[in-house]
C-alpha positions in Angstrom: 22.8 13.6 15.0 22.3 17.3 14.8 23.1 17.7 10.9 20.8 15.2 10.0 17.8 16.8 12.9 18.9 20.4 11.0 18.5 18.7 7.4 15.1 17.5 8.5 13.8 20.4 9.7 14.7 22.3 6.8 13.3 20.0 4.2 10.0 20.0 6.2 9.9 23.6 6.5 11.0 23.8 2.9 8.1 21.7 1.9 5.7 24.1 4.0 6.6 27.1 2.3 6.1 25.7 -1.1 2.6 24.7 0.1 2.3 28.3 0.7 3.7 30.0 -2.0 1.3 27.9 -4.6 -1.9 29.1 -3.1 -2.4 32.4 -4.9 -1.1 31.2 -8.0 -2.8 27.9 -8.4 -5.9 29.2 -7.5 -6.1 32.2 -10.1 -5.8 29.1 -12.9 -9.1 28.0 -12.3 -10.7 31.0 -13.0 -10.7 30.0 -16.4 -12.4 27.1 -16.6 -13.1 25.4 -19.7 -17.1 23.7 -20.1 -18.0 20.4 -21.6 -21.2 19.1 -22.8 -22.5 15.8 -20.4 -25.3 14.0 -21.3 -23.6 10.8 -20.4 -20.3 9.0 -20.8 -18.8 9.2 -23.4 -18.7 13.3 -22.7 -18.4 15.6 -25.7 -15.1 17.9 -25.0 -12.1 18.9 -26.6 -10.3 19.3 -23.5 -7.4 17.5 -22.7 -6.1 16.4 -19.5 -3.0 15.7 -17.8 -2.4 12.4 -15.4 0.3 12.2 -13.1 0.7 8.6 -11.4 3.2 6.5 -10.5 3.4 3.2 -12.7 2.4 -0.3 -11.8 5.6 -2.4 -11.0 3.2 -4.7 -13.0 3.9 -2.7 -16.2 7.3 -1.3 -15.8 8.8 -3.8 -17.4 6.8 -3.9 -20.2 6.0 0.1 -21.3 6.8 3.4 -19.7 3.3 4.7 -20.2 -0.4 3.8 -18.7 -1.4 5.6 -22.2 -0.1 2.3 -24.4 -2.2 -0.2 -22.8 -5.2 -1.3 -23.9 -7.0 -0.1 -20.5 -6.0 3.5 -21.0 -7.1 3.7 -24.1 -10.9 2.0 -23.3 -11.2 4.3 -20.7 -10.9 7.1 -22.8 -12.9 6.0 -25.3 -15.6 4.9 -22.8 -15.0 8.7 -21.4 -14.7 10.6 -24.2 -12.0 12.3 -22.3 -8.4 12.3 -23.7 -5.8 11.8 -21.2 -1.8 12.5 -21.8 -0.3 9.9 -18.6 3.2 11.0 -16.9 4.8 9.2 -14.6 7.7 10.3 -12.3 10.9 8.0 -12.2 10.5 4.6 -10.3 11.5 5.0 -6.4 11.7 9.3 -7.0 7.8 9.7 -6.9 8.5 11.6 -3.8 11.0 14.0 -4.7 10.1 14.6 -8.2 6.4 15.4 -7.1 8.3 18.2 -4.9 9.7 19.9 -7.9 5.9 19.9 -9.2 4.7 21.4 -6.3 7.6 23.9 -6.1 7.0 25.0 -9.7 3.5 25.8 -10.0 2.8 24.6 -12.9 0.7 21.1 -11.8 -0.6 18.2 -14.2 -4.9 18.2 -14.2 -5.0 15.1 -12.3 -2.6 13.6 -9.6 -2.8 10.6 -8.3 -0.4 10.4 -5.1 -0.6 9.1 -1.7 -1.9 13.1 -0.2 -3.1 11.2 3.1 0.9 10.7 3.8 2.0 14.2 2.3 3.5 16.7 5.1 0.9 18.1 6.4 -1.7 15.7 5.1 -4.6 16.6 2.8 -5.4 20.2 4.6 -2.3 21.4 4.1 -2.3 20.1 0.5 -5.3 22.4 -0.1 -5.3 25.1 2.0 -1.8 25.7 0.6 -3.6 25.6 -2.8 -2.1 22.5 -4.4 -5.4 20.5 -4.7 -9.1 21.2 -4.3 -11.8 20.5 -1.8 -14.2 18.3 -3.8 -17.2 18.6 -2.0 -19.1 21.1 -4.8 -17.6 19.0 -7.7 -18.9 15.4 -6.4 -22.2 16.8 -5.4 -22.5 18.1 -8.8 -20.3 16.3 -11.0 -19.7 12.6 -9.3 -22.8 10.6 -8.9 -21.5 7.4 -8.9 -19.0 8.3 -5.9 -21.7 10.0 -4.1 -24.1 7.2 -4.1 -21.6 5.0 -3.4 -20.6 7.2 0.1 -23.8 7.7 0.8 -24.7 3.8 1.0 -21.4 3.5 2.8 -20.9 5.5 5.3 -17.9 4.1 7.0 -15.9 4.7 3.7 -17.4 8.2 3.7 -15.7 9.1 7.2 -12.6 8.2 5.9 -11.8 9.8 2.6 -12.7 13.3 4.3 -10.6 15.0 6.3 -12.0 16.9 10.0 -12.8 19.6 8.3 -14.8 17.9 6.3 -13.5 18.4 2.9 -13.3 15.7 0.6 -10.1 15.6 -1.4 -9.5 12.9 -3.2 -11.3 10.2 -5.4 -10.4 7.3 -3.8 -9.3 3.6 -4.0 -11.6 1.4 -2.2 -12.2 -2.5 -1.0 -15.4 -3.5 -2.0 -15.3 -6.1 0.3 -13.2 -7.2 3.7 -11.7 -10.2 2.0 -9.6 -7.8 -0.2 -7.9 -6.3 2.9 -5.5 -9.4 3.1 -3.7 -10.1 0.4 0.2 -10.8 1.5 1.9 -12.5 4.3 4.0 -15.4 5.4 4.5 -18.5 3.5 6.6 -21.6 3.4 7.3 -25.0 1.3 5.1 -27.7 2.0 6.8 -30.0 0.4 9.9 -29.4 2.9 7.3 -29.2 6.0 6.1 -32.6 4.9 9.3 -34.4 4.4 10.9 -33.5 7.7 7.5 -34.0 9.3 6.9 -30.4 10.6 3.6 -28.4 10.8 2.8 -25.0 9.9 4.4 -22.6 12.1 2.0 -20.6 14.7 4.3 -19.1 17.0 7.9 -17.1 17.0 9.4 -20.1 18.7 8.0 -22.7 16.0 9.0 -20.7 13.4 12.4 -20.6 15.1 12.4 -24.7 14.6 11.4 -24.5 11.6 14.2 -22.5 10.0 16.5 -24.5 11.7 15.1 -27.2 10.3 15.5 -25.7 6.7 19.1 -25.0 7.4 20.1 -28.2 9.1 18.4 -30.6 6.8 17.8 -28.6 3.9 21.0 -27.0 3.4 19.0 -23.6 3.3 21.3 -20.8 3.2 18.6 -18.3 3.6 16.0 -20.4 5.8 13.7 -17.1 5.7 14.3 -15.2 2.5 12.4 -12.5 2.5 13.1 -8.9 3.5 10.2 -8.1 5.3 10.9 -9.3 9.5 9.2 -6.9 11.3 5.9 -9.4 10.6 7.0 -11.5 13.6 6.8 -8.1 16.3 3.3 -9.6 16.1 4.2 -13.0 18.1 5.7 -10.7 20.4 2.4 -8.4 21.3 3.2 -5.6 19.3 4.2 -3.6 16.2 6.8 -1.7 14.2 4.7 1.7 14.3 1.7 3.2 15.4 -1.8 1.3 16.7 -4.4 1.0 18.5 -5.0 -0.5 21.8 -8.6 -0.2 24.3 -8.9 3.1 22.5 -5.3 4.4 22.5 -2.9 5.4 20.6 0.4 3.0 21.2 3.9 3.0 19.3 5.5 -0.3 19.2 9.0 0.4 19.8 8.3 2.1 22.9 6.4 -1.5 24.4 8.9 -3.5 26.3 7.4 -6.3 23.9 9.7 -4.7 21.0 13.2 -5.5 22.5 12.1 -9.1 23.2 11.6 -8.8 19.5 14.8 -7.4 18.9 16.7 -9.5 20.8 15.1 -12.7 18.8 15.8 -11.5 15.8 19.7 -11.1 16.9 19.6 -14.7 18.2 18.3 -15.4 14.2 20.5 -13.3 12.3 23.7 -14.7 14.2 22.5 -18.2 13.8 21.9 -17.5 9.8 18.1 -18.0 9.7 18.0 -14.3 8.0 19.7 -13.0 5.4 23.1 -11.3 6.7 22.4 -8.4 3.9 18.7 -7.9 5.7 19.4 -4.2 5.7 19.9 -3.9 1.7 18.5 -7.1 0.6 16.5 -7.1 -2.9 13.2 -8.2 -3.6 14.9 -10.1 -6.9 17.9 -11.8 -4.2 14.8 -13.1 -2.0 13.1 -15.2 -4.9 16.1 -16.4 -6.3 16.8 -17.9 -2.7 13.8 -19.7 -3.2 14.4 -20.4 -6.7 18.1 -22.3 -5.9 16.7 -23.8 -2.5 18.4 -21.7 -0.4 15.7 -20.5 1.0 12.3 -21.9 2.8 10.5 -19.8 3.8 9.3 -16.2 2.3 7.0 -13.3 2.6 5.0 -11.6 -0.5 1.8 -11.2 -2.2 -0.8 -14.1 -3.2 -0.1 -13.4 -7.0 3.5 -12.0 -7.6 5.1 -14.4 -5.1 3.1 -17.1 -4.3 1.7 -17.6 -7.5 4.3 -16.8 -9.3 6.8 -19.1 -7.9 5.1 -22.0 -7.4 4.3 -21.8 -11.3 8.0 -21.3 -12.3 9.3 -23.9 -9.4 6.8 -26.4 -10.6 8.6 -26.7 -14.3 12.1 -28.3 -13.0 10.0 -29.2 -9.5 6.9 -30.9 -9.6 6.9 -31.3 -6.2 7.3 -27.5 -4.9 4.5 -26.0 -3.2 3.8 -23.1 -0.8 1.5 -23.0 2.1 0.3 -19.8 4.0 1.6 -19.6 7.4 -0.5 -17.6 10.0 0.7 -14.6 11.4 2.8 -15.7 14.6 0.5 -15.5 18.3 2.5 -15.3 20.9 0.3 -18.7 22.7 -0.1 -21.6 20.7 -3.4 -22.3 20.0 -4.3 -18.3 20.3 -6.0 -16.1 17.7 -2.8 -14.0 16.3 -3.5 -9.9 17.8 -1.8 -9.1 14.6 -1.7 -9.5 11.7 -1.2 -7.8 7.8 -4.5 -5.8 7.0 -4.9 -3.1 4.2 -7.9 -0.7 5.3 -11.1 -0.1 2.8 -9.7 2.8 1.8 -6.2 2.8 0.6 -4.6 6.3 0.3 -1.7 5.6 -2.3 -3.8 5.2 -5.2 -6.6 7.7 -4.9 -6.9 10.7 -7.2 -6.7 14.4 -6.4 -7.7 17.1 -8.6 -5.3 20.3 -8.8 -6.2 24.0 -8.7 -4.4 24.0 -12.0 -6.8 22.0 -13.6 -8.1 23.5 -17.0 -12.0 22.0 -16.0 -12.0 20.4 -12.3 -15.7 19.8 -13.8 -14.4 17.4 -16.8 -12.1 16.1 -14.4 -14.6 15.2 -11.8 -16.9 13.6 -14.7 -13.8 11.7 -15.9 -13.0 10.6 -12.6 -16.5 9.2 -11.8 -16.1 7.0 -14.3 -14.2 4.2 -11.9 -17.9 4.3 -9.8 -19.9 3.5 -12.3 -20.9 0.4 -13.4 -19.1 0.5 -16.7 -16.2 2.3 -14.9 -16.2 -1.1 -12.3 -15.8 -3.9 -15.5 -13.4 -1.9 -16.8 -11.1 -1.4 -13.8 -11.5 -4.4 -12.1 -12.2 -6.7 -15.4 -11.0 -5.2 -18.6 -12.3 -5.3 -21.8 -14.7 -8.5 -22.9 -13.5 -11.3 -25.0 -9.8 -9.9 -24.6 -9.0 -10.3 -20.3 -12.5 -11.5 -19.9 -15.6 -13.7 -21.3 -18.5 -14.6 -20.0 -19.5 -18.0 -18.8 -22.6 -19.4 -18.0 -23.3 -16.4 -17.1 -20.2 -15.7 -14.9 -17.3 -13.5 -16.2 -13.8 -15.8 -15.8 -10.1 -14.4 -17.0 -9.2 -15.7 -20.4 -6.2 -17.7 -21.2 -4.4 -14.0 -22.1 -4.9 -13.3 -18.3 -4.6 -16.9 -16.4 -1.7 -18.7 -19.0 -0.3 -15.7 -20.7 1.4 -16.5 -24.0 4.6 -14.4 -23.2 5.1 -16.1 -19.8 3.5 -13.0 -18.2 1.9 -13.6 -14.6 -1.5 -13.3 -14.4 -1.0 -10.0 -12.4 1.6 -8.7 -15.0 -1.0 -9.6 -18.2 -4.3 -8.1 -16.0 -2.1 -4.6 -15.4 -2.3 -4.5 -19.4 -6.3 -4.5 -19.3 -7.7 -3.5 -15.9 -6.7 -1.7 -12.6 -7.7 -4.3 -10.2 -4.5 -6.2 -9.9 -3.5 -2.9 -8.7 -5.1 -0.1 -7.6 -6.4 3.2 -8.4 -9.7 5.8 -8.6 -12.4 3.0 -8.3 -14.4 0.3 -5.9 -12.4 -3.2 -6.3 -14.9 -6.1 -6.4 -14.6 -9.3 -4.5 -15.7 -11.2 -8.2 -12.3 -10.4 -9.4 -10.3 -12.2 -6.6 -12.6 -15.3 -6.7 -11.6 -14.7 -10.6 -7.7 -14.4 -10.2 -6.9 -16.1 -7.5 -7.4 -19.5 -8.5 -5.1 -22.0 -6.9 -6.7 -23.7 -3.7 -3.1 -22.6 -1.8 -3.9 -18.7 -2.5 -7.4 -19.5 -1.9 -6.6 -20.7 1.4 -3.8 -18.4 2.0 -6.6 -15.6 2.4 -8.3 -17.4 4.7 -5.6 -18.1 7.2 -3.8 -14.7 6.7 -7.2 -13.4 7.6 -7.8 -15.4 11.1 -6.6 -12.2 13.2 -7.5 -9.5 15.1 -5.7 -6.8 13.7 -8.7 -4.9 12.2 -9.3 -3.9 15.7 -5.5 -2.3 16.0 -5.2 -0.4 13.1 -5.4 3.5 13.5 -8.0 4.8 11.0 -7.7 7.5 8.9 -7.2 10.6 11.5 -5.8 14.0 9.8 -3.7 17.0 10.8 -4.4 20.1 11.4 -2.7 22.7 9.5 -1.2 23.8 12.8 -0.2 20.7 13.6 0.7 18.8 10.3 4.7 20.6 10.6 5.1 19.5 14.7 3.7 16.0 13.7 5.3 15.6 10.1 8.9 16.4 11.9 8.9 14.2 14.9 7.4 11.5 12.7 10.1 11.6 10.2 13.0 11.9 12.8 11.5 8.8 14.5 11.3 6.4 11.5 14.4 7.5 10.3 16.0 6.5 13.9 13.8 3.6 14.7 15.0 1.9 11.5 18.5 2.8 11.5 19.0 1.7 15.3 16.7 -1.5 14.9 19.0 -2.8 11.9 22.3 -2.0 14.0 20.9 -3.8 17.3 19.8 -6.9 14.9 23.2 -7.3 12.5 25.3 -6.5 16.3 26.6 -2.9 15.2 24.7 -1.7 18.4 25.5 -4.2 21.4 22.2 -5.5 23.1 23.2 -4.3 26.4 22.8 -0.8 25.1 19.0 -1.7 24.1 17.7 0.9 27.1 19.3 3.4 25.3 17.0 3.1 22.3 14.1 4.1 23.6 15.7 6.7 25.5 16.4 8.2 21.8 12.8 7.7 21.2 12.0 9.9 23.9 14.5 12.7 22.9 13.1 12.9 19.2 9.7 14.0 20.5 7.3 10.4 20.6 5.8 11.6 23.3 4.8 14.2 21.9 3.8 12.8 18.6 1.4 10.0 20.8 -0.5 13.3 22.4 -1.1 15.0 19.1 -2.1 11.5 17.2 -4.4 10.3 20.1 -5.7 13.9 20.1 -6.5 13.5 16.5 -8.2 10.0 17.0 -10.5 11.8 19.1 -11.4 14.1 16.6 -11.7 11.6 13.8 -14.7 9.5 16.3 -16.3 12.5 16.6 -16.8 12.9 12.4 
C-alpha cells in the first residue's frame, strides 16, 4: 500500500509543478496577439487555429479526424475560421494531455474535462495553462453572454468561486436531456414468463433468476455498470448530497448491504464472473446470443441499436426501460442516473498559447448562436435534416443509414448533438432522434426520480486546496474500486467488510467530506 500512496503523491505533485512551471511561459505568447476583422460570421482572418479534443466513439470507427466530416468543415466555412483538429489516442486523453501541459507548447483550443483536472479550473489558470474568459466573452461572445445572462443557474456553474469563467461550455437546453441511459430489459422474456418490470433490488433479484432458470441466460444482467442498484439500497458509489450535506456512499452502512447483495448475485451467476474486466462489446453480444436479459446503456447506442439488429433474425425482441431500483415498492426511486445542465467533459478552454484568444472567442461563440445551434445540434439542411411542414425531421441518411450506421453513428458525421461539445443542446433534436415509443418512454421512467435533489453541483477548489483534495480523492477511488470488486468476486471475505471502511478512514475521507462540504458552502454563496 505505501508504493502505490508514494506513486500517487508524486504524480499529483508532479502534475502541480507543471501547472507552475507554464505560467510565465505561456503567458508571454499572448503578447503577440494576432487581429481579425468581425463584422459578422463568417470572420475575415488568415489565422489558423489548433483544436485539441478527444474523438466521438461515434466516429472512431469511421475517421481519425473531426476535420473529415462534413460538420467540421460547415463550421468553418460558416466561421470563416480554419481549424487543424488533433485528437490524443483513445483511452490516453489523460496522460497524453500531461505531456502537453509539461511541454509548453499548447494547441489554441482545448476541449477537456478542466472541471476534473487536479486542481480544477483555478489551478488550470493560475498555473497559466488556460485563460480567464471573463474580458473575452464580454467582448468577444455575445451569444454565450446573453445566453448566461437569461440563465442564471447555468451562469453559477461554468464559473469558478473566484469568479472567473473558464471554459465555453456544453449545456442542456432542457431537463429532459439530463437522462439519457439506464436500466433495461426484454419484454418479450418479461411477458412470456409473466413478470413485470422490476422496481426494487429484490424484484430484480427474481427476475434474473428468472432469465437464468427459464431462459437459459448465462449472463441474466449483462452489462458492466452494477453500482446502478446502490440506489435500491439508499445510497451511492461516490459523493452526494443529502439535507444539505455532503455524504460519501461507501462510508453509509447502506453500501455493505449493497455489497453483500451483489456477492449473493455474482456467486449465484446473475453477473458476469469477468465483472471487473468485462467489455462493453462482450455485454451486447450477451444480448445478442440470448445469454443475457437484461442490460444497461444509452437510449440510442444500446437500446436503439439492439433492438434494430435483434429484430432482423427476432421479430419478437424488444426492450423496456426499467426504473431505477427504490428500496419500497411502490416508492419514488432517491436515485437515479442524471447528467447536470452543464456537463464539464465537453466544454472548451482557451490556452495562454493561443495566437488570438479574440478569434478564438469569436469562433467559439459560434455554437450559441442561432446558426451555431442548427449546425451542432442539426447539421446541414437537405443532407442530416429537411424541413417539414414546417418542422425540421432527420433524413433517411440519419434515421436508416445506407451503410447500416446507427442513427447516432451517421448524426456524429453532421452535427454535435448526438454528442457533445461548445454549444446549447436543444430538446427538438431528441424529439427528432429518438423516435421509437420504447426510448420515448424509457426517458420518462428513467426520469421518475429524485436524484436532481442529490447531486453535488459544480463546487471548485481552491488553489490551496485543489493538491490536499486531488490526493485523497484519487487514493479513495482507487481503493474503493479495488476493494469493492474483491469483496463482490469473494477475493476479500465478507466478514472482513468492517475493515473497508476502516481503510476509508485511513486514506483521508474525512478529510476530503470537510474540504468538499466547505466548498459547497462557498459555491451557495456565488
Amino acid at each position: 500500500m505505501k508504493k502505490r500512496k508514494t506513486f500517487t503523491y508524486i504524480t499529483a505533485g508532479l502534475l502541480m509543478v507543471v501547472l507552475t512551471a507554464a505560467n510565465t511561459g505561456c503567458k508571454q505568447k499572448t503578447e503577440t496577439t494576432q487581429e481579425f476583422s468581425f463584422e459578422g460570421y463568417p470572420v475575415k482572418s488568415d489565422i489558423k487555429l489548433t483544436y485539441w479534443s478527444g474523438l466521438s466513439g461515434n466516429l472512431r470507427e469511421s475517421t481519425d479526424s473531426l476535420g473529415t466530416t462534413p460538420f467540421a468543415k460547415k463550421l468553418q466555412e460558416e466561421t470563416g475560421v480554419e481549424i487543424e483538429f488533433l485528437h490524443p489516442t483513445q483511452l490516453m486523453e489523460k496522460e497524453e494531455l500531461n505531456l502537453l501541459l509539461a511541454s509548453g507548447n499548447l494547441p489554441d483550443i482545448i476541449q477537456y474535462d478542466w472541471y476534473n483536472t487536479l486542481g480544477g479550473p483555478e489551478s488550470a489558470i493560475s498555473g497559466g495553462y488556460i485563460q480567464p474568459l471573463n474580458d473575452l466573452i464580454a467582448q468577444e461572445a455575445p451569444n454565450l453572454k446573453s445566453y448566461l445572462e437569461q440563465h442564471p443557474e447555468v451562469d453559477k456553474m461554468v464559473k469558478t468561486d473566484e469568479g472567473h469563467y473558464y471554459v465555453f461550455p456544453f449545456i442542456r437546453g432542457d431537463e429532459s436531456l439530463c437522462v439519457s441511459k439506464g436500466l433495461m430489459l426484454r419484454s418479450d422474456w418479461l411477458a412470456e414468463l409473466g413478470l413485470l418490470v422490476p422496481e426494487t433490488v429484490e424484484e430484480w433479484t427474481q427476475v434474473l433468476r428468472a432469465f437464468r432458470d427459464e431462459k437459459g441466460a448465462k449472463i441474466p444482467y449483462a452489462a458492466s455498470n452494477i453500482e446502478v442498484f446502490t440506489g435500491g439500497f439508499g445510497t451511492q458509489p461516490e459523493y452526494y448530497l443529502e439535507d444539505g450535506q455532503i455524504r460519501y456512499g461507501p462510508m453509509q452502512p447502506e453500501y455493505l448491504d449493497y455489497l453483500r447483495m451483489m456477492r449473493q448475485w455474482y456467486e449465484e451467476g446473475l453477473i458476469d464472473k469477468n465483472i471487473a474486466t468485462t467489455s462493453e462489446t462482450e455485454m451486447r453480444a450477451a444480448i445478442y446470443s440470448g445469454s443475457g436479459g437484461a442490460t444497461y446503456g444509452w437510449l440510442s447506442s444500446t437500446m436503439e441499436s439492439y433492438i434494430r439488429d435483434m429484430q432482423k433474425t427476432e421479430p419478437a425482441f424488444l426492450l423496456v426501460a426499467a426504473p431505477f431500483p427504490a428500496e419500497e415498492k411502490g416508492e419514488i426511486p432517491e436515485f437515479g442516473d442524471r447528467d447536470s445542465i452543464y456537463t464539464s467533459q465537453s466544454s472548451a478552454a482557451i490556452t495562454t498559447s493561443c495566437k488570438s484568444p479574440r478569434l478564438a472567442a469569436r469562433f467559439l461563440d459560434y455554437g450559441y448562436s442561432e446558426q451555431g445551434k442548427i449546425l451542432n445540434n442539426f447539421g446541414i439542411e437537405h443532407e442530416s435534416f429537411v424541413i417539414k411542414d414546417g418542422k425540421r425531421a432527420y433524413t433517411d441518411k440519419i434515421l436508416n443509414n445506407p451503410d447500416g450506421f446507427s442513427a447516432g453513428k451517421a448524426l456524429a458525421f453532421y452535427a454535435r448533438s448526438s454528442y457533445s461539445g461548445p454549444f446549447v443542446q436543444e430538446k427538438e433534436h431528441a424529439d427528432m432522434f429518438y423516435t421509437l415509443p420504447c426510448q420515448q418512454e424509457a426517458v420518462r421512467v428513467w426520469a421518475a426520480n429524485r436524484a436532481q435533489q442529490h447531486m453535488v453541483p459544480h463546487i471548485c477548489a481552491t488553489a490551496s486546496e485543489s493538491y490536499e483534495i486531488g490526493t485523497i480523492d484519487d487514493e479513495l477511488r482507487r481503493y474503493r474500486k479495488e476493494m469493492t470488486m474483491k469483496y463482490i468476486m469473494g477475493v476479500e471475505p465478507l466478514e472482513r467488510l468492517e475493515l473497508f471502511q476502516q481503510g476509508l478512514r485511513e486514506r483521508g475521507i474525512e478529510r476530503a467530506l470537510e474540504i468538499r462540504q466547505i466548498q459547497y458552502q462557498r459555491y451557495q454563496k456565488r
